[in-house]
BALOBA-1460 file (C-alpha; in Angstrom, 3 decimals):
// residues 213
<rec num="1" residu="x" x="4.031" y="-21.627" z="-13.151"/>
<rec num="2" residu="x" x="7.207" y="-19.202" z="-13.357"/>
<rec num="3" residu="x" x="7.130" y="-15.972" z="-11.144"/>
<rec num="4" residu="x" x="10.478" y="-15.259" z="-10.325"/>
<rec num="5" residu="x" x="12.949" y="-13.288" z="-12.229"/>
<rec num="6" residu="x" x="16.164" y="-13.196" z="-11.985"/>
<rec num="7" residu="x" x="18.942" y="-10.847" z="-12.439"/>
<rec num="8" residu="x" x="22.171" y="-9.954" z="-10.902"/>
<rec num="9" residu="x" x="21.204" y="-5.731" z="-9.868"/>
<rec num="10" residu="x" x="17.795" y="-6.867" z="-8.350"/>
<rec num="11" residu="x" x="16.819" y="-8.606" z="-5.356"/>
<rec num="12" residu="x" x="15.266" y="-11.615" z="-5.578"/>
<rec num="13" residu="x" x="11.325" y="-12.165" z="-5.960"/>
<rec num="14" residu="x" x="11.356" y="-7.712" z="-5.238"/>
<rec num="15" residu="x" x="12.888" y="-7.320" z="-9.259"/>
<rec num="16" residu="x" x="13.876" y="-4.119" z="-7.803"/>
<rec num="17" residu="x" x="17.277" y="-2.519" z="-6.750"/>
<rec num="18" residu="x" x="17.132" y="-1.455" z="-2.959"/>
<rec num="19" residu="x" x="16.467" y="2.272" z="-2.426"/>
<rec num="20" residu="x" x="17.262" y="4.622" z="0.055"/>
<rec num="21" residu="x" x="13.872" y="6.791" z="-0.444"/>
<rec num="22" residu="x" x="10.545" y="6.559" z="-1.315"/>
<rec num="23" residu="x" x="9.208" y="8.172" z="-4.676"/>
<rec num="24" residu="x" x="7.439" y="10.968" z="-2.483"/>
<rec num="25" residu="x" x="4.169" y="11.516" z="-4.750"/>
<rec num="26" residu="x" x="1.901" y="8.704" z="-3.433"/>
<rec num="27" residu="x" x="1.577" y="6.574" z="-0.714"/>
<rec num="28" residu="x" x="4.621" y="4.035" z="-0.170"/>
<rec num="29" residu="x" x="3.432" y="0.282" z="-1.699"/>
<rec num="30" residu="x" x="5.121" y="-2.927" z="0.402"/>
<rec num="31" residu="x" x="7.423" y="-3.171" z="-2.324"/>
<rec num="32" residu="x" x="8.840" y="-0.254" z="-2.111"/>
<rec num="33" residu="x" x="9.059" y="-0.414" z="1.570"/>
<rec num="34" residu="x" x="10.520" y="-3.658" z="1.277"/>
<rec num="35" residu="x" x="13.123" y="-2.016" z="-1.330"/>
<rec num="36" residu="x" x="14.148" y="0.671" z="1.391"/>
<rec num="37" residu="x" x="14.276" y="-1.943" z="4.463"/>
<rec num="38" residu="x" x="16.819" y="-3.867" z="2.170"/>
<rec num="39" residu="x" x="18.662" y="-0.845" z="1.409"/>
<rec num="40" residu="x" x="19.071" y="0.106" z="5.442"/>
<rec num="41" residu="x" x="19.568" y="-3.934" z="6.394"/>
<rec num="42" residu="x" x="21.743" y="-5.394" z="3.347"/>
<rec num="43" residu="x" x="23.394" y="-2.309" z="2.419"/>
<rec num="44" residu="x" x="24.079" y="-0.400" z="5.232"/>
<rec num="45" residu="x" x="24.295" y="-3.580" z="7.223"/>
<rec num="46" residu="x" x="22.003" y="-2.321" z="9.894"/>
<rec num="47" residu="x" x="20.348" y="-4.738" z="12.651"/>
<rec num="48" residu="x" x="16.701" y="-5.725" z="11.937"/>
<rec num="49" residu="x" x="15.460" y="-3.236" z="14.175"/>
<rec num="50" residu="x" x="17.441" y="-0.516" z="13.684"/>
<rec num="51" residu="x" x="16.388" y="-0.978" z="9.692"/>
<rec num="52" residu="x" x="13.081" y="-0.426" z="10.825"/>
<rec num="53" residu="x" x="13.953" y="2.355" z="12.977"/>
<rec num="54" residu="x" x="15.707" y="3.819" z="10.014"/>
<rec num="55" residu="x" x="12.454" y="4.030" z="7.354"/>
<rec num="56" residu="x" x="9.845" y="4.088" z="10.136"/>
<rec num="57" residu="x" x="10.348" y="7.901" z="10.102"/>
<rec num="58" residu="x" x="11.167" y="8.174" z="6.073"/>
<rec num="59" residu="x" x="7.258" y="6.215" z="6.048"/>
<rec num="60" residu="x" x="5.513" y="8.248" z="8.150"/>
<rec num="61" residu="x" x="6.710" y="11.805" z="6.444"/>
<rec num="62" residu="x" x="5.101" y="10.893" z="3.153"/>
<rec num="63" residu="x" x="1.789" y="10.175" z="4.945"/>
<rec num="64" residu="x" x="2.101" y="13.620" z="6.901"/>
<rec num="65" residu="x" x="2.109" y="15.055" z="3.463"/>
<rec num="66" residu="x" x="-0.791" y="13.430" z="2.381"/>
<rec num="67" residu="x" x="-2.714" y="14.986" z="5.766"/>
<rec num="68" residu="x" x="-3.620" y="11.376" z="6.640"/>
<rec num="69" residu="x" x="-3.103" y="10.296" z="10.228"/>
<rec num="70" residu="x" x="-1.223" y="7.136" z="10.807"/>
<rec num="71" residu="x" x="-0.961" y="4.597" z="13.652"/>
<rec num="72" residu="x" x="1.551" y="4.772" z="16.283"/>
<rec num="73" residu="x" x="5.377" y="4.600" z="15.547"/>
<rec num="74" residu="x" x="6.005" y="1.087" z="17.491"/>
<rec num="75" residu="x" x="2.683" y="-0.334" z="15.669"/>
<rec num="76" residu="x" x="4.090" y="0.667" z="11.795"/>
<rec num="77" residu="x" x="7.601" y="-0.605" z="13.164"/>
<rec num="78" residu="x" x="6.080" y="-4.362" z="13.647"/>
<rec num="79" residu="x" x="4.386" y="-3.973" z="10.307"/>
<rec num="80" residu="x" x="7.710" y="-3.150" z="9.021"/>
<rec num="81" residu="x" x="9.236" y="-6.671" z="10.102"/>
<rec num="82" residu="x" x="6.593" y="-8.333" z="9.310"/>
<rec num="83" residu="x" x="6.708" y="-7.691" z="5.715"/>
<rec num="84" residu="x" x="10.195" y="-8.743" z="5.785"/>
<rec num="85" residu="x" x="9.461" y="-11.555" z="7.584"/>
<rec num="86" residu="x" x="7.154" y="-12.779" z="5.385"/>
<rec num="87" residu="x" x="9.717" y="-12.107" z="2.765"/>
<rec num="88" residu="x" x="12.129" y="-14.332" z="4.204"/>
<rec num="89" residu="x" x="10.158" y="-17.411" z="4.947"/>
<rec num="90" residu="x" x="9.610" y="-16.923" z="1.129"/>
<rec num="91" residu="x" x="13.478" y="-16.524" z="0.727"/>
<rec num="92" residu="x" x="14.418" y="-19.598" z="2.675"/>
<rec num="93" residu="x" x="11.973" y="-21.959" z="0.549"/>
<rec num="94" residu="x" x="13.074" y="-20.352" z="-3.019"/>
<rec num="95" residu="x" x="14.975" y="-23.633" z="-4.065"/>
<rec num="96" residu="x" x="11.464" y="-25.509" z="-3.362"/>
<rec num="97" residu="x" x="9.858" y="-25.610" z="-7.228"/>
<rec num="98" residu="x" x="6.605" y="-26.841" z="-6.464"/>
<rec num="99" residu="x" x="3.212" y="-25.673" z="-7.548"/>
<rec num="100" residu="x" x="2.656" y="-24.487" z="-3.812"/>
<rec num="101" residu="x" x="5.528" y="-22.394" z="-3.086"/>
<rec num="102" residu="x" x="5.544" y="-20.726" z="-6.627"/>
<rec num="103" residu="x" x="2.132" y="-20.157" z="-5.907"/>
<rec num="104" residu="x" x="3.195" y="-18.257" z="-2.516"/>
<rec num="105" residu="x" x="5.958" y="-16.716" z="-4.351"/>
<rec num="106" residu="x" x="3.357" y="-14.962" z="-6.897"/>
<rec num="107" residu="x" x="0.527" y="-13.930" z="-4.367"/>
<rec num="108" residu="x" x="3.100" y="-12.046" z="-2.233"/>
<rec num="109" residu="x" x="4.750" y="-10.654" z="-5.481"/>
<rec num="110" residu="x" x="1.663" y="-9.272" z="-6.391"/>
<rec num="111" residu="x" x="0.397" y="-7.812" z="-3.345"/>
<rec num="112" residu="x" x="3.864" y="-5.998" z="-3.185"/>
<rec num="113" residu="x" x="2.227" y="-3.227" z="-5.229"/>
<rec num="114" residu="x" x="-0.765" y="-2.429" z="-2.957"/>
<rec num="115" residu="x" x="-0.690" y="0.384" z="-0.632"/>
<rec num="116" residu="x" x="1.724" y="-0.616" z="2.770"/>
<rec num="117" residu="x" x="-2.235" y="0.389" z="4.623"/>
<rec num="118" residu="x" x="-1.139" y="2.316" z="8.124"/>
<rec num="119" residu="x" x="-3.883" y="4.437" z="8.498"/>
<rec num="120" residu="x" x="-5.529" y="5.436" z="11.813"/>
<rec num="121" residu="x" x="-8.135" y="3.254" z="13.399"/>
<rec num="122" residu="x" x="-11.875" y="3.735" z="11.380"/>
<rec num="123" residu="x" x="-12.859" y="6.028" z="13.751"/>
<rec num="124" residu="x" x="-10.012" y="8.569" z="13.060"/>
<rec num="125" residu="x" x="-10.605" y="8.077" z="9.243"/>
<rec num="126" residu="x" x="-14.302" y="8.989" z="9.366"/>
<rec num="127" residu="x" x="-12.776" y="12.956" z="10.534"/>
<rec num="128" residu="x" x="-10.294" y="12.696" z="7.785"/>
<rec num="129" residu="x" x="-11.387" y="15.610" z="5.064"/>
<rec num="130" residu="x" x="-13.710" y="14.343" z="2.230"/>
<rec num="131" residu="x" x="-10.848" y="15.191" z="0.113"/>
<rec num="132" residu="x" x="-7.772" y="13.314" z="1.858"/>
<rec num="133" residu="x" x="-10.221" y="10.306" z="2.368"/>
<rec num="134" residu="x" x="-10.730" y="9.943" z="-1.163"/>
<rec num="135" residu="x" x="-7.107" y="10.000" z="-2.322"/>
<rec num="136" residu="x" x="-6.397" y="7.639" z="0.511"/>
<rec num="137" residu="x" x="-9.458" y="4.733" z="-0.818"/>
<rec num="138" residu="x" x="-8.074" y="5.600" z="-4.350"/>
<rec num="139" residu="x" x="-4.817" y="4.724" z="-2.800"/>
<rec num="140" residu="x" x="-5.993" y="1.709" z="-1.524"/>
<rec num="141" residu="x" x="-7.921" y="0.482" z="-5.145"/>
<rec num="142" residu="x" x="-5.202" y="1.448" z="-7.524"/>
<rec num="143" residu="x" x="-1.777" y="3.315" z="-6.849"/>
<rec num="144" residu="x" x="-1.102" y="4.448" z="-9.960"/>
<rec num="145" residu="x" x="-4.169" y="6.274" z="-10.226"/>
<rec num="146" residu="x" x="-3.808" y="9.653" z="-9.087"/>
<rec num="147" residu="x" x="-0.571" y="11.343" z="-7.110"/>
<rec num="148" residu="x" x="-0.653" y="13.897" z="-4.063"/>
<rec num="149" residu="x" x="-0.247" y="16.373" z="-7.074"/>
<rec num="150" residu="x" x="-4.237" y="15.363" z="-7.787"/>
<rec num="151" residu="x" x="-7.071" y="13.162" z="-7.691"/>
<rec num="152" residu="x" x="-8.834" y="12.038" z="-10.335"/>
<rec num="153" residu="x" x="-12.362" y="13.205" z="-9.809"/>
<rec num="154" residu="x" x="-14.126" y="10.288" z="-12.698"/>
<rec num="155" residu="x" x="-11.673" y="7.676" z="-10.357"/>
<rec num="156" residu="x" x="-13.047" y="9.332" z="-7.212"/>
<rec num="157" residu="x" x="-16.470" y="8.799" z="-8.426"/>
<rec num="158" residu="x" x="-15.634" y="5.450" z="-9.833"/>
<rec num="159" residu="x" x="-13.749" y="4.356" z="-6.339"/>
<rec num="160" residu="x" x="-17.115" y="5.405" z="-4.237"/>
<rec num="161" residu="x" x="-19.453" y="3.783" z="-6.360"/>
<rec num="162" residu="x" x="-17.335" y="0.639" z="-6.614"/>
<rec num="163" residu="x" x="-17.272" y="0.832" z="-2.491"/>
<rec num="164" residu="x" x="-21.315" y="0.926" z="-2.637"/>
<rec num="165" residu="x" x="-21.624" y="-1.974" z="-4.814"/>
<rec num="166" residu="x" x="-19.207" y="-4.236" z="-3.049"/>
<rec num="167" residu="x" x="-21.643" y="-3.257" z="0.279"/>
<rec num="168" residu="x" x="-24.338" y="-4.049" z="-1.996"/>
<rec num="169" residu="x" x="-23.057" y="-7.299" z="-2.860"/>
<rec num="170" residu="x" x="-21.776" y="-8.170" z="0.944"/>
<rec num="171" residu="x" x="-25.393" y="-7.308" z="2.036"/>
<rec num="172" residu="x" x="-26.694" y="-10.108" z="-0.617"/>
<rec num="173" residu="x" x="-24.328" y="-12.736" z="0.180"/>
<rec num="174" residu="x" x="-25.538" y="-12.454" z="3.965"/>
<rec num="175" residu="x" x="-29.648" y="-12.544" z="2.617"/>
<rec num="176" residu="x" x="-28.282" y="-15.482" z="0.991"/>
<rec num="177" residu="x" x="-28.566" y="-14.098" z="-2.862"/>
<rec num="178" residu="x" x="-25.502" y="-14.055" z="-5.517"/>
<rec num="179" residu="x" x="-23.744" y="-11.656" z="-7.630"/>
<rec num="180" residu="x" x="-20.571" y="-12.260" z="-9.377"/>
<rec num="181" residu="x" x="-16.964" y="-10.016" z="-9.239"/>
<rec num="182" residu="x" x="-17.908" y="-9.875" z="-12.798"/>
<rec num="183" residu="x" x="-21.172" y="-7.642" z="-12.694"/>
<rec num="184" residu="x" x="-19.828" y="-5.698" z="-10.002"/>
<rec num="185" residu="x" x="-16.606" y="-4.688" z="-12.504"/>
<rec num="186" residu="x" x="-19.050" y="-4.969" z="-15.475"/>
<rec num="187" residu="x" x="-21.590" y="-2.100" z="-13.422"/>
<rec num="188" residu="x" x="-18.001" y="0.135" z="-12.297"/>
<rec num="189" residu="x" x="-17.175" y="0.089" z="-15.961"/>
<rec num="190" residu="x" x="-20.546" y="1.505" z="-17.199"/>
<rec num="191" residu="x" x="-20.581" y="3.970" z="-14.314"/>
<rec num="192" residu="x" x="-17.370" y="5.419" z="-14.935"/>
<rec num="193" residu="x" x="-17.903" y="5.673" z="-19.244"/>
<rec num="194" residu="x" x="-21.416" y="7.998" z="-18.785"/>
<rec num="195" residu="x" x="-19.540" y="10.957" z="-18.239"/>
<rec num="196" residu="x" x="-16.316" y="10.707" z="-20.943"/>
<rec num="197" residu="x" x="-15.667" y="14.154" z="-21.023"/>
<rec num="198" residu="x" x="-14.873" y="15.079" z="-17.733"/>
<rec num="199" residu="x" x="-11.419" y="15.845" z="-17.470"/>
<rec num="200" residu="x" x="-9.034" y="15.766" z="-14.035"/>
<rec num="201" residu="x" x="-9.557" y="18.762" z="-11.257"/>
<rec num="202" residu="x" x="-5.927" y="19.638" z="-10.060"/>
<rec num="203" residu="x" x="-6.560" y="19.978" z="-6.227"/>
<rec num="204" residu="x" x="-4.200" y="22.501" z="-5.570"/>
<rec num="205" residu="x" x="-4.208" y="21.783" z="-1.873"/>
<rec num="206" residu="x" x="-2.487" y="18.660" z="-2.672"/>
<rec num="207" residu="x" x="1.581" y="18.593" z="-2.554"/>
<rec num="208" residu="x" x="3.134" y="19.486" z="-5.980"/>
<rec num="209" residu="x" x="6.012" y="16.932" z="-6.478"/>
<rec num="210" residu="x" x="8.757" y="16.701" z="-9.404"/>
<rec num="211" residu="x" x="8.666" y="12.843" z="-8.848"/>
<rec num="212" residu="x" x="7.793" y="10.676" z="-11.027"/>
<rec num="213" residu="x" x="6.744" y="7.000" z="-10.978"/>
């Protein structure tokens, strides 16, 4: 197994130059948090914490824009380290070429492009506008899938349904019954294919950014 790449301009396991932004138009991932912590901590040589002091704020202002309410500064400033902390443990093994620590190496290089998740408690979610809500769980499924510019109203529908199923299917495993990954992605596909002409609603609520991703 071979996960790493490696070149001179990016940092290792990331692939990515550090930044000193985020893209703006959707919710930050952990890699691209990761990408500005490295920028504020290897580049501008700043102390752990004062890294995380230094993006904390640059995190929080893309959520605001999105209208979805975020946990407390202090709690998204431990999240911070800890994502670089689990980085470096990865760092300090990189020499180690067994099937184990490659395998660590590729679960946390994948998960680098899910959402960096620091939404409010439950509670606060469930008064979150039917709109925001969905852009944040279509967040959450797939990042690329719709931008603070607009959400995809087939991948709205798709996301809910796909929500309701994987209930469904937590509800059977407890009666003690069985249903694969496979028929719930087989039953999401079908769903969202009924309706192939419906085309994307521009929400015009939503931010308009020139970003791109």
């Amino acid at each position: 197994m071979a996960c790493e790449r490696r070149s001179t301009d990016v940092v290792w396991l990331l692939e990515k130059s550090p930044t000193s932004s985020f893209p703006g138009n959707r919710l930050p991932s952990r890699g691209e948090v990761l990408q500005v912590f490295l920028f504020h901590h290897k580049i501008q040589k700043e102390v752990l914490f004062a890294a995380a002091a230094s993006i904390v704020e640059k995190v929080l202002e893309v959520w605001r824009r999105a209208n979805i309410p975020t946990s407390d500064v202090s709690w998204v400033k431990k999240k911070i380290l800890k994502l670089y902390e689990e980085y470096g443990a990865l760092a300090k093994s990189k020499s180690r070429k067994t099937e184990t620590e490659e395998m660590k190496r590729c679960i946390f290089r994948d998960s680098l492009e899910d959402m960096f998740d620091i939404a409010h408690s439950k509670e606060m979610e469930a008064k979150i506008p039917e709109e925001d809500k969905a852009f944040l769980e279509a967040q959450r499924e797939d990042r690329q899938s719709c931008s603070m510019a607009g959400v995809d109203e087939k991948l709205k529908r798709a996301t809910e349904e796909k929500r309701r199923k994987r209930q469904r299917v937590e509800e059977m495993k407890k009666e003690g019954r069985g249903c694969s990954s496979s028929t719930l992605d087989r039953d999401v596909a079908s769903e969202s294919s009924t309706n192939p002409h419906r085309q994307r609603r521009n929400r015009g609520r939503r931010l308009q950014s020139s970003d791109t991703s």
